[in-house]
C-alpha positions in Angstrom: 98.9 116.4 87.9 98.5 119.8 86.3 98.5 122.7 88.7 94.7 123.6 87.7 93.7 120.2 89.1 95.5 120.7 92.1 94.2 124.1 92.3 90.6 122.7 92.0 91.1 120.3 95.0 92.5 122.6 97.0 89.7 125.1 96.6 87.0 122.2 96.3 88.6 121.1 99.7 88.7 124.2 101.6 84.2 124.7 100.4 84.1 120.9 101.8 85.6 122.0 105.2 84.0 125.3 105.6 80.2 123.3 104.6 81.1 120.4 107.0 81.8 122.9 109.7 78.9 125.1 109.5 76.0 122.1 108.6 77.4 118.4 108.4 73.7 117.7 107.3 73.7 120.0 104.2 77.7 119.4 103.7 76.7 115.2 103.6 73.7 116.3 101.2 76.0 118.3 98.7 78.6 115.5 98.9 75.8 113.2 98.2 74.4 114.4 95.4 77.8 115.1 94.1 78.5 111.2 94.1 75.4 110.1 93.2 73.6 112.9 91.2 70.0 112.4 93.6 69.5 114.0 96.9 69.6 111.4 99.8 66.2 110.7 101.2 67.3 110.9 105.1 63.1 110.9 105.8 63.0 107.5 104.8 66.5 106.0 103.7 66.3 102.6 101.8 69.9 102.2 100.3 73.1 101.2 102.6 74.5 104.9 101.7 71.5 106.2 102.8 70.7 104.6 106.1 74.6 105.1 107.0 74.3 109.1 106.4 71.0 108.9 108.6 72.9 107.3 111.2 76.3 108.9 111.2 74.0 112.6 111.6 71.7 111.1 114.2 73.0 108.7 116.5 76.9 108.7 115.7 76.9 112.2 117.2 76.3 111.5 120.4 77.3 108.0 121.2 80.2 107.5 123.4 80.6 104.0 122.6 81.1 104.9 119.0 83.6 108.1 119.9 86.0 105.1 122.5 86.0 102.4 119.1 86.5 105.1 116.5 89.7 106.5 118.5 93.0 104.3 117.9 93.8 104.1 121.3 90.4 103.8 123.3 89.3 100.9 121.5 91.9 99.0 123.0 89.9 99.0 125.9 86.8 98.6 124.4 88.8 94.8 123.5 90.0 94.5 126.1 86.8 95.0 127.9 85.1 92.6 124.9 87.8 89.8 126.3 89.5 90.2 123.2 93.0 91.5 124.1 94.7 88.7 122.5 93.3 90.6 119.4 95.1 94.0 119.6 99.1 94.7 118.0 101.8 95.4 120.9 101.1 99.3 121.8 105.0 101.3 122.1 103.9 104.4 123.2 101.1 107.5 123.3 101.5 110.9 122.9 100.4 114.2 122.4 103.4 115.7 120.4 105.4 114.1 117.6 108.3 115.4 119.5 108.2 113.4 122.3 108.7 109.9 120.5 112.3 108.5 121.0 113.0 106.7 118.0 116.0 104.9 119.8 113.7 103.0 122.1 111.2 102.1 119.2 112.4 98.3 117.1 113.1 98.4 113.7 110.0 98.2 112.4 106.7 99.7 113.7 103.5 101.5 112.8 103.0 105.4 113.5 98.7 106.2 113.8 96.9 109.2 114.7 93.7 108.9 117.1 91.4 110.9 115.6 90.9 110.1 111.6 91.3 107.9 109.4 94.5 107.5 106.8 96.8 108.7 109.4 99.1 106.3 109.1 103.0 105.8 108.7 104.3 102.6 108.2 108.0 102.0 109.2 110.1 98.7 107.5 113.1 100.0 108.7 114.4 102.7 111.3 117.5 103.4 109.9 115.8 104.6 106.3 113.1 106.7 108.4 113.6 110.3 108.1 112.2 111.2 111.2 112.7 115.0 111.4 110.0 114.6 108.3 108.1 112.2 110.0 107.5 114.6 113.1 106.4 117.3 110.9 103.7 115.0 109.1 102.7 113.8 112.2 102.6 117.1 114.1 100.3 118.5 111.1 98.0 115.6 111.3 97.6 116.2 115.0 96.0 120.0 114.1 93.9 118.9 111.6 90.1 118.0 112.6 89.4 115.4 110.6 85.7 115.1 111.2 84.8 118.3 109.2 86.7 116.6 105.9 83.3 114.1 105.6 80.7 115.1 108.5 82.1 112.2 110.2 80.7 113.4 113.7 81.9 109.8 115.6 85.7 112.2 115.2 84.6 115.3 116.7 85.5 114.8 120.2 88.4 112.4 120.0 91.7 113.1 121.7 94.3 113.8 118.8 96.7 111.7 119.8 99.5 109.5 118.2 100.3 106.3 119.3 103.1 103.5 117.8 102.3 100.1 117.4 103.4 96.9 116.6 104.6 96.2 112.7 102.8 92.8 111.5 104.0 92.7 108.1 103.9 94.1 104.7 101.8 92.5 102.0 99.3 91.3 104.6 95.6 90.7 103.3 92.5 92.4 105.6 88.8 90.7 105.9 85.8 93.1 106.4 83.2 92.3 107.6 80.0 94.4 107.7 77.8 94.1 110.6 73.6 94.6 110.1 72.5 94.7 113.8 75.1 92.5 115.3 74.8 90.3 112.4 78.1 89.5 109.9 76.6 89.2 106.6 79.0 90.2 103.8 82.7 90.8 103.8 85.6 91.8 101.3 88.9 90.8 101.1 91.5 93.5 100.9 94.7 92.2 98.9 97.6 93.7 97.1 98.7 93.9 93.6 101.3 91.8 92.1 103.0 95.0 91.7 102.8 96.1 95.3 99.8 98.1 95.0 97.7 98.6 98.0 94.2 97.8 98.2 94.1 96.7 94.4 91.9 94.0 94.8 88.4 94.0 96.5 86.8 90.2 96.8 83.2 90.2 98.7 82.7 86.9 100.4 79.3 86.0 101.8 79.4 84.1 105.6 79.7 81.1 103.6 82.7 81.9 101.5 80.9 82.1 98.5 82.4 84.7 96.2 79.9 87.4 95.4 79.9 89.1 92.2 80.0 92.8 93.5 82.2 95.4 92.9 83.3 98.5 94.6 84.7 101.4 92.2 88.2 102.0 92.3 89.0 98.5 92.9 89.2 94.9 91.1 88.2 91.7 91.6 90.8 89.4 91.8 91.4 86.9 88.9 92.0 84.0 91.8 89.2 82.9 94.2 91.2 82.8 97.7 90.9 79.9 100.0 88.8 80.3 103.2 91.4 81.0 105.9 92.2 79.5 108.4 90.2 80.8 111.7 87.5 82.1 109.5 84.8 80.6 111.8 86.4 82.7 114.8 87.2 85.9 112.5 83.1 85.7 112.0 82.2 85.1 116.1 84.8 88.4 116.7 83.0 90.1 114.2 79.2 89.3 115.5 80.7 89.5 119.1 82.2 93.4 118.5 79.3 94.5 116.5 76.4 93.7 118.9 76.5 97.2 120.5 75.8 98.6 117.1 73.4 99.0 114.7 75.7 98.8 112.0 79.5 98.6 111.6 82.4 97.1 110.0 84.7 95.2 111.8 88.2 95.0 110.2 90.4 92.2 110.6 93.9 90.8 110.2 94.6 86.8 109.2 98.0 86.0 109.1 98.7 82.5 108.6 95.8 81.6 111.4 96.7 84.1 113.7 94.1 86.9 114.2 94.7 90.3 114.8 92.2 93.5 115.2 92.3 96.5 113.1 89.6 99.1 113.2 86.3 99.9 113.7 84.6 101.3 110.4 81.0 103.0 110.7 80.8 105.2 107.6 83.0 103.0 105.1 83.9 105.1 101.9 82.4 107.8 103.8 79.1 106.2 103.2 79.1 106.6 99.3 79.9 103.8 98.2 79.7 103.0 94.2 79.1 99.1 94.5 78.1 96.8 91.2 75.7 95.8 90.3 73.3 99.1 91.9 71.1 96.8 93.5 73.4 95.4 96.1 72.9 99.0 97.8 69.0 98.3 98.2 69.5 94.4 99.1 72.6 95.7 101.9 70.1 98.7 103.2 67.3 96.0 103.7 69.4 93.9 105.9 70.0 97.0 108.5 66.8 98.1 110.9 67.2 101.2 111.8 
């Protein structure tokens, strides 16, 4: 990547931060219209990307429901609460400081998160390879960083920045997604790898019947293979209409590996609620489905 491309991001990053700070509302409109080339009606929204900014300015900011799921760590309770404990990874530790992890104590493999964001993650096959003096600087920079004012994502704003380590389920493991219309499950996607090892390559959109959908999300493929329903996928859809009745709209990510079902994360702005989906109309038909 040449330096005037990095250079560009950088700057373009810093104007995102500084908007975001000062007005999420004219920072989302700007971001907006820079994906879409139209100004988002938030009078009257129609589209999924539309009804998602309306909510993730008016209702996201002061929900503390939404602020305990969105944090790592507090929606373990929020499971637990739900009677869904048997969902959640074994939890290793929470702290405040990179610093105070012992590696010695942790198994071979784990996963490192922050709390507050999202893409603050560190995924550890093997202790002995780690390079852990780097990994506590990474970490210890994630933990300044306010990752709200990246996107307007007000859910962030007042969640602890914390790290905690969890359980290691595997590598290669495929994620089901399903998004939520007022405590409804209606579509999903399948997350799955590349041949090559590339994450997140391939994007499969299922309806509640496991009927592939022809809709695509840009930056990702279809896969060539139609996946088999898995097993538990009856159960994956009760979790997901179970965790999403508090909500008026959310995605509930999931684990399946071979059967047994694991929780990963509650999404309310997915793709920071600009998502490019194919064909356009999907976003009108998806923004029907959700009353606000």
């Amino acid at each position: 990547m040449s330096m005037i491309i990095l250079m560009y991001k950088k700057i373009f990053r810093t104007i995102r931060i500084s908007v975001n700070t000062i007005s999420p509302l004219i920072g989302t409109i700007l971001l907006f219209y820079r994906n879409f080339g139209r100004i988002p009606d938030l009078d009257n929204p129609k589209d999924i990307n539309e009804k998602i900014q309306f909510l993730k300015l008016t209702e996201y900011c002061n929900n503390p429901t939404i602020f305990q799921c969105v944090d790592k760590y507090g929606c373990r309770e929020y499971l637990t609460n739900k009677g869904y404990a048997d969902l959640l990874p074994q939890n290793y530790g929470l702290y405040t400081d990179a610093r105070q992890i012992n590696w010695k104590d942790l198994p071979d493999k784990f996963i490192v998160k922050c709390t507050h964001g999202s893409g603050y993650n560190i995924i550890c096959d093997d202790k002995n390879k780690l390079e852990t003096d780097k990994t506590i600087q990474t970490l210890n920079r994630w933990l300044k960083e306010d990752y709200w004012r990246e996107w307007g994502e007000l859910q962030y704003k007042d969640v602890k920045h914390r790290i905690i380590v969890d359980e290691y389920l595997g590598i290669r493991i495929n994620t089901y997604k399903f998004y939520c219309f007022n405590g409804e499950p209606k579509v999903m996607y399948l997350s799955s790898w590349g041949e090559n090892g590339e994450y997140d390559k391939y994007y499969d959109y299922y309806d509640m019947d496991w009927k592939h959908l022809d809709v695509r999300l840009e930056g990702h493929q279809n896969s060539q293979h139609i996946a088999e329903k898995p097993d538990g996928f009856e159960r994956m859809k009760a979790i997901a209409r179970d965790l999403s009745g508090d909500f008026k709209f959310v995605r509930i990510d999931l684990y399946n590996i071979n059967g047994k079902i694991y929780f990963s994360e509650f999404t309310f702005v997915p793709t920071g609620g600009f998502m490019k989906l194919t064909p356009e109309e999907c976003l009108y038909e998806w923004g029907s489905w959700l009353e606000l």
